[in-house]
Each structure stands twice: as structure tokens, then as C-alpha cells.
C-alpha positions in Angstrom: 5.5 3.9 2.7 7.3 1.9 -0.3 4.6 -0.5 -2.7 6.7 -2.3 -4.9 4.4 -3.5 -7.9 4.8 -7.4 -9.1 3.5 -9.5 -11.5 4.6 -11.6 -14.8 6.1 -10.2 -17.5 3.5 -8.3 -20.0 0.8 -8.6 -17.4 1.0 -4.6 -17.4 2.8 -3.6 -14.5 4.1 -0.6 -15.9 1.4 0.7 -17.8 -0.6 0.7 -14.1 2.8 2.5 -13.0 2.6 5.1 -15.5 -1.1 5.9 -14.8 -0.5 5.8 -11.0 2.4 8.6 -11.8 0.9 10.2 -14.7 3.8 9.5 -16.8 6.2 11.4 -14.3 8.7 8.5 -16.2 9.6 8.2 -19.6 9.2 3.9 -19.0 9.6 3.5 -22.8 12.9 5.0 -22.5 13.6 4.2 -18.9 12.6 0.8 -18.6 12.4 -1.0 -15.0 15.4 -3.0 -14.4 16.0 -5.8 -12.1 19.2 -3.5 -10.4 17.1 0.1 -11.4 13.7 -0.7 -10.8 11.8 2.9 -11.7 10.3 4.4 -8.7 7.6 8.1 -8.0 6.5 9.4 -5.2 2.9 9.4 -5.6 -0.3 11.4 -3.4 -2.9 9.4 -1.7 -6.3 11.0 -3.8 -8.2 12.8 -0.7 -11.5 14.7 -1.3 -11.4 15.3 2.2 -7.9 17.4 2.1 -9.6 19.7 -1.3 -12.4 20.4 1.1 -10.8 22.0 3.8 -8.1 23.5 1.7 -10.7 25.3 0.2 -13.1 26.0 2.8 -10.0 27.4 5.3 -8.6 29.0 2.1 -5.0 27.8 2.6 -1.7 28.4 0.2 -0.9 25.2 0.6 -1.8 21.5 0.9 -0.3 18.6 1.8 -1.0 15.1 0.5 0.0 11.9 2.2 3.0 10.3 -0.2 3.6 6.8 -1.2 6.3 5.2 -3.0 5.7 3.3 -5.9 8.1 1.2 -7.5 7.7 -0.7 -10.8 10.0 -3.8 -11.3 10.5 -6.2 -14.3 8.1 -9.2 -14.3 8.6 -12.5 -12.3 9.5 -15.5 -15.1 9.1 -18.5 -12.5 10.4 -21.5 -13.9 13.0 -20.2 -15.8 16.6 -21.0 -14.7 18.5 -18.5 -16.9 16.5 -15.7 -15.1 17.3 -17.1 -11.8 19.5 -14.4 -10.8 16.8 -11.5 -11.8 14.2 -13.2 -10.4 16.0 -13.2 -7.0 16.9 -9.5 -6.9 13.2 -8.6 -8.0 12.3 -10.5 -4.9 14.8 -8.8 -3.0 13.2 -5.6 -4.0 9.5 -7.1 -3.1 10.6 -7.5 0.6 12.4 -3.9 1.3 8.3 -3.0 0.4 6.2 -2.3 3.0 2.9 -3.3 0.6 3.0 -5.5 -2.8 0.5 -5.0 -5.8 0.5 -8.3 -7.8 -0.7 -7.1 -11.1 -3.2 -9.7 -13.0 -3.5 -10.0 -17.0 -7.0 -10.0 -17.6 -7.3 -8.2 -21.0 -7.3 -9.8 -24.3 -4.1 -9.5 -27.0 -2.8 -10.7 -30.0 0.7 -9.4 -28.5 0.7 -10.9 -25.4 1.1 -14.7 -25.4 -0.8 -17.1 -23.4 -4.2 -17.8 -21.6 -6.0 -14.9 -19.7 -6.1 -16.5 -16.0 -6.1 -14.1 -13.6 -6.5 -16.9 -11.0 -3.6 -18.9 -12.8 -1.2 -16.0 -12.5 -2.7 -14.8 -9.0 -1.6 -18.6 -7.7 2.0 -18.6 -9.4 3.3 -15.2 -7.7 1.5 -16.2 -4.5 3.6 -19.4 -4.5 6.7 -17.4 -5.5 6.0 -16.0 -2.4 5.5 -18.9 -0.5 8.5 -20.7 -1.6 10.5 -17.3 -1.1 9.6 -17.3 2.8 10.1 -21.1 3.1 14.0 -20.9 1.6 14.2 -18.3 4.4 13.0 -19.6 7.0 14.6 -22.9 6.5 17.7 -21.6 6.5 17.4 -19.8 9.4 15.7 -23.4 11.3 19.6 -24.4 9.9 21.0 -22.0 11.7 19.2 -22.0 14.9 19.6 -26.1 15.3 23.1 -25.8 15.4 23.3 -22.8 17.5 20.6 -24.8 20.5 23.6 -27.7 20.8 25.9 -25.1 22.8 25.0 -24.2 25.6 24.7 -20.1 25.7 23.3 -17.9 27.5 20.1 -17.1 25.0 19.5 -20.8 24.5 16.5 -20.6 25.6 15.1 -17.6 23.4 16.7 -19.5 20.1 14.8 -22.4 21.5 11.5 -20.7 21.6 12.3 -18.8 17.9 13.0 -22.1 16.5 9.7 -23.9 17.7 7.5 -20.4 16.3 10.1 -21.3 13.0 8.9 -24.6 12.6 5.3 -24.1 12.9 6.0 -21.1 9.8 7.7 -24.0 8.1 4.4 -26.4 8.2 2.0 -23.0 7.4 4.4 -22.6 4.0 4.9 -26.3 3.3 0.8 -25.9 3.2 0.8 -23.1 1.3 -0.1 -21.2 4.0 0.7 -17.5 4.6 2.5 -16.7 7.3 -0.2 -13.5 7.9 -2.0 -16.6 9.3 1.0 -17.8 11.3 1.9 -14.8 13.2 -0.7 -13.7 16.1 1.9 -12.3 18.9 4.3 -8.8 19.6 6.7 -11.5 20.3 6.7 -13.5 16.9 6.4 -10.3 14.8 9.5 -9.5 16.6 11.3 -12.8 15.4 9.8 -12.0 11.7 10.7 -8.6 12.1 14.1 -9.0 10.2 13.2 -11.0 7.6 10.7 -9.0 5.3 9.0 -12.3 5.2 6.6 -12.1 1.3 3.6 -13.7 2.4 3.3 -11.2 5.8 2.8 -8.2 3.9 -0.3 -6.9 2.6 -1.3 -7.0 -0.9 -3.7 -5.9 -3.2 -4.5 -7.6 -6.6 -5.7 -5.3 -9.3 -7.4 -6.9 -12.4 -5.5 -5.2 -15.5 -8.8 -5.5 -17.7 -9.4 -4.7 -21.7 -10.8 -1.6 -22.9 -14.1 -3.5 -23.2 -14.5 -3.5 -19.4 -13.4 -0.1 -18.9 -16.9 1.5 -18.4 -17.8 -1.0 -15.4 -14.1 -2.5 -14.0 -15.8 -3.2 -10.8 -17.9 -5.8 -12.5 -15.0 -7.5 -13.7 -13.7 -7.5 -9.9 -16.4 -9.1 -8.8 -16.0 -12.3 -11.0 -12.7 -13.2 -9.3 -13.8 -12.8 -4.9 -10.7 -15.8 -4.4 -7.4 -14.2 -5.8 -6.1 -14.0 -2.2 -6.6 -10.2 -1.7 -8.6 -7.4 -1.7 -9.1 -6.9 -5.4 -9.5 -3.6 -7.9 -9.8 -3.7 -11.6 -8.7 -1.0 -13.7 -8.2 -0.3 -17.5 -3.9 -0.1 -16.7 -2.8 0.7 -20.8 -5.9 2.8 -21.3 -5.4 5.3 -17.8 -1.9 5.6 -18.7 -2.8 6.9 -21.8 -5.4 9.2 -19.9 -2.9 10.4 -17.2 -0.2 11.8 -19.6 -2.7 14.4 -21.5 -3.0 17.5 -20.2 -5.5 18.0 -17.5 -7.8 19.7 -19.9 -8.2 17.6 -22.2 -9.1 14.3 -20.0 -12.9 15.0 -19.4 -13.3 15.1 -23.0 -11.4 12.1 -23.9 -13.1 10.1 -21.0 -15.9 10.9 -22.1 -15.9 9.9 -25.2 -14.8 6.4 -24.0 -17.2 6.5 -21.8 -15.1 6.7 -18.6 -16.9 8.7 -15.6 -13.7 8.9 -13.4 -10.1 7.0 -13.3 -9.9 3.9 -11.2 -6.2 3.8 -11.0 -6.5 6.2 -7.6 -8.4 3.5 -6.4 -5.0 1.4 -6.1 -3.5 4.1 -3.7 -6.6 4.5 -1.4 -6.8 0.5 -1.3 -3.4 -0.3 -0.5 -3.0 2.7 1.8 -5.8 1.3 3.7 -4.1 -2.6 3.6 -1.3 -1.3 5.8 -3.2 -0.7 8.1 -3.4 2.7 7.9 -6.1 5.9 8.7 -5.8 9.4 7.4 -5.9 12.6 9.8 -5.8 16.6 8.9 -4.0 19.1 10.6 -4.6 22.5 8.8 -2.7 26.3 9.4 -5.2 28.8 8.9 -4.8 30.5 5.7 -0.8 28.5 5.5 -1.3 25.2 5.0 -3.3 22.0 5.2 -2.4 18.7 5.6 -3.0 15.1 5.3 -1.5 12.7 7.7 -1.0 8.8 7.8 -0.8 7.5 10.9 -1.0 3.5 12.0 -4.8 2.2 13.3 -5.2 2.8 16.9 -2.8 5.4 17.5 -3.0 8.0 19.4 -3.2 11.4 19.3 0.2 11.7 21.1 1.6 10.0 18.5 -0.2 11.8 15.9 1.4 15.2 17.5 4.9 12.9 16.8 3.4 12.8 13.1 3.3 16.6 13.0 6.6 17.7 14.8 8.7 15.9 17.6 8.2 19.0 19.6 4.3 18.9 19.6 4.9 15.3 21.2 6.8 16.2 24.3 5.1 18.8 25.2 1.7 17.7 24.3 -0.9 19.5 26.2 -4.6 18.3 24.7 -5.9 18.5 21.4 -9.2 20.0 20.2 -10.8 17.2 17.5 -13.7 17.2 15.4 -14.1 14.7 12.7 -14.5 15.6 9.1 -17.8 14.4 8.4 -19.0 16.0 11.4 -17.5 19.9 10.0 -18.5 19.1 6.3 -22.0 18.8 7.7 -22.2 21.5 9.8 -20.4 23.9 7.2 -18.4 26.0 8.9 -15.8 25.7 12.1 -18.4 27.9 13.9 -21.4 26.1 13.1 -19.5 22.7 14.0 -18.7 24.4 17.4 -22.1 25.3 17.9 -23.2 22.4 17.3 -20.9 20.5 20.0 -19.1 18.5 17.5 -15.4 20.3 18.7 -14.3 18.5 21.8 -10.9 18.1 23.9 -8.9 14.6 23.8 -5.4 13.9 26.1 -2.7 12.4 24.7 -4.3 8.7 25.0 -7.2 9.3 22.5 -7.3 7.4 19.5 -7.2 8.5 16.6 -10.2 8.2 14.2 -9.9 8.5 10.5 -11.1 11.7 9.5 -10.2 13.8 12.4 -9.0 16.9 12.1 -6.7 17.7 15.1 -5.7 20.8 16.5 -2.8 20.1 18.9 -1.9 22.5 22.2 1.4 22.1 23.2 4.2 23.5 25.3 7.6 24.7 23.8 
């Protein structure tokens, strides 16, 4: 999973970068470039994955990664950074998930009005105006290639009617997320890493005035186009490049009770769509696993090992919350919570799987 991070320039992209890393990159001396954006593989935060690491006493665990990938800011409306401004958004649609990064802090070294809602509604129509150059030059395309008569006419003819209804969704400032409702049109969007299709998250950069309650500040701005988190971006940066012993102290002094930069990663893990399962090696290892809503636990097994998949047998299941409340794997057996799914179950988030299967 690749997130690339946008926003405009000085709205704090990379200071949210370096506290979703924990400074893993030296962005004062490395700074994100338009042709070298910075990028770190980051774990999804998972109580869940601690707990049964600990309570099966394992070696070793295994967090779900994500790739994060800070990028220099989007300057819409400037001509001379025309060319950067495309191979930023070039880089936006290889991503599988954007964060659009708000300015809603307070500086004397940042120019400007705070508007989160004015900066929100720029990238949102960079976006929009991205998709509608693309899809109008495919409708280009397709119009001359209906004249001849081939022998996919017909399919062009039906990609460049679904085309032209994305043209009047955009021309309305529209999404195409809104557009899109079939297996068969994702298929024709498929190719084109269409902006406005893929899911986003906006996260409030707030001042170190709002740091004790960011969720308050979230809650003042419900109509940014996204599910929306608020975090304290220059401030958790700072936080995330001390040593581990010395955080509690610091945040508490500030008055911080935990970091809301994780929050990004759980929040745009779940906008893809996604649900987390546990497979765990007694005493070797134990591991998180993303896997797409509604899968199933065949393809879960495919998650795991190609192997488990073909010669999936059955798997034994009980869900997280079910073990955590009974307190042990016996107890949870006991208390009827274990049962045995085929290979069409599906998959609930929080289930920790067992798989049977034959070599």
C-alpha cells in the first residue's frame, strides 16, 4: 500500500512525514523533490498484534506496512512551476491513498490566511481538473477510433458513453468516486489512476495551542471532502525523534496524553478499504495481515503463503475481542468462541485465523 502525502507548500507536509516515520529521514538535509520525492515504510499502530504477541509469547511480530511518501507542495496557479506541479501529480496517481495536508496553525513564517476549507477546495480542484485533462483526451481518442469500423467498436462505444458521463461529473466538480458504480467501469478507469477515485483523508495540521484536544479542532471543519484527523504535525515530529524514554516526560509536560499522528495510518488504512487479520506461530511469530473488505479466508490463506491457498483445507477462527475476553486460547475454546470456516468465509476484522492445509 503506497499514500503519497499532498498539500500546498508550507502547509506542513513534511513535518507530518517525519512524525509518521519518526525522523527515519534527515528532510532538512534530504528535502522532497519533485523527481526524489522522500519515501518510509511505515507500521500500521495495532494494540491488538502487542496483545497476542505477548500473551502467545512470540520472538517475533509482524506489523502491517505502508508506504508513505512525502512530495513538495502543489503551487496551483503558477506557470513557472508547471512542470513540477505535473510530476507531483504524476506521483499522486501511482498512490493507492492521498493525505491532503491542511494549514490550520498560526505563523509569522508562513504567509497567508489560515483556511483549511480554502486550501481543502484548491487541491480538490487540482484533482478535478487533473482527471478531466485525462479523460478528455482519452474521449479524443476514442471519437476518432468509433469512425472505423473494428472489431471492438462496440466496447470503445460503450467506454466512450461511461467517459462522457465522467466528463459532466468533473465539469461539476464532481468526483468520479461518485461516477463509478460497476466491475465494468472500474475496469475502463482501471488504467488511469484517475485523482478524484482514490481515497483520501484530510488531516488538520493544527498549532501547538490545539494540541491537547486536536479532535475538537476536527470537528469544526465536518465538509473538507474527507474523513478528517487533526494533529499537532511540527510538534509530533519533534516528539517522534527523541528517544523513546524520554517522550512520556516531554508529553507530559505539554500536556499531550498520546500522539495523534498514528491516527493517520489507522485512518487511511481503513479508507482503502481495508480490515486487519492475525495469524500467529506459537512461540515464532505473530502477525498482522491486511486484506481487502469481504474477502475470504481463501484468500487470506493467499495473504499468508500461495501454498496455504491451494491446498486450503478449513480454518479454525476466533475473533480477537472474543480471546481477549476470555483470556486464554483454552478458555476461548471452552467457551465455544473457536469455530471451523471453508474457504468461502469472510473475513472479519479482528480474526485470528489458523489455516489447515495440504502440501
Amino acid at each position: 500500500m503506497n499514500v503519497a502525502l499532498a498539500g500546498l507548500p508550507l502547509s506542513g507536509k513534511t513535518c507530518l512525514f517525519t512524525a509518521l516515520s519518526e525522523g527515519v529521514i534527515d528532510s532538512a538535509a534530504n528535502p522532497a523533490r519533485a523527481d526524489h520525492p522522500n519515501a518510509a515504510m511505515i507500521a500500521v499502530p495495532d494494540e491488538r498484534l502487542t496483545w497476542l504477541a505477548e500473551h502467545y509469547q512470540v520472538r517475533k511480530r509482524v506489523a502491517v506496512p505502508m508506504e508513505f511518501v512525502d512530495l513538495p507542495g502543489l503551487s496551483p496557479g503558477r506557470p513557472d512551476l508547471a512542470a513540477q506541479n505535473t510530476a507531483i501529480m504524476e506521483h499522486l496517481r501511482r498512490a493507492d491513498a492521498l493525505v491532503c495536508v491542511l494549514r490550520a496553525f498560526e505563523s509569522s513564517r508562513v504567509p497567508g490566511k489560515v483556511d483549511p476549507r480554502a486550501d481543502g477546495a484548491s487541491l480538490r480542484a487540482e484533482f478535478l481538473l487533473s482527471d478531466l485533462d485525462t479523460t478528455l483526451r482519452r474521449i479524443e481518442k476514442l471519437q476518432k477510433q468509433v469512425a472505423k469500423p473494428t472489431a471492438d467498436r462496440d466496447a470503445m462505444k460503450k467506454e466512450l458513453e461511461f467517459l462522457e458521463r465522467c466528463r459532466e461529473a468533473l465539469e461539476a466538480e464532481r468526483p468520479l468516486h461518485e461516477v463509478v458504480h460497476t466491475d465494468a467501469e472500474r475496469a475502463i478507469l482501471h488504467g488511469f489512476a484517475m485523482l478524484t477515485r482514490k481515497p483520501l483523508l484530510m488531516v488538520l495540521n493544527v498549532g501547538e495551542d490545539q494540541v491537547g484536544h486536536p479532535a475538537d479542532a476536527a470537528a469544526r471543519y465536518p465538509d473538507l471532502g474527507g474523513p478528517v484527523v487533526a494533529v499537532c504535525a511540527s510538534l509530533e515530529a519533534e516528539i517522534a525523534q527523541l528517544p523513546p524514554e524520554e517522550r512520556a516526560p516531554f508529553m507530559a509536560e505539554l500536556g499531550l496524553d498520546r500522539l495523534h499522528a498514528p491516527d493517520v495510518i489507522r485512518r487511511v488504512h481503513e479508507a482503502l478499504g481495508r480490515i486487519t487479520f492475525y495469524t500467529v506461530a506459537a512461540e515464532k511469530e505473530a502477525a498482522a495481515r491486511s486484506l481487502p473488505r469481504g474477502a475470504t479466508a481463501a484468500e487470506a490463506a493467499a495473504e499468508v503463503h500461495t501454498d496455504m491457498a491451494k491446498g486450503f483445507i478449513r480454518a479454525e477462527v476466533v475473533n480477537f475481542e472474543d480471546l481477549r475476553r476470555a483470556g486464554s486460547v483454552k478458555q476461548a475454546r471452552a467457551d465455544g468462541h473457536f469455530r471451523l470456516e471453508g474457504r468461502d468465509y469472510v473475513v472479519r476484522d479482528g480474526d485470528v485465523l489458523l489455516i489447515h492445509f495440504s502440501r
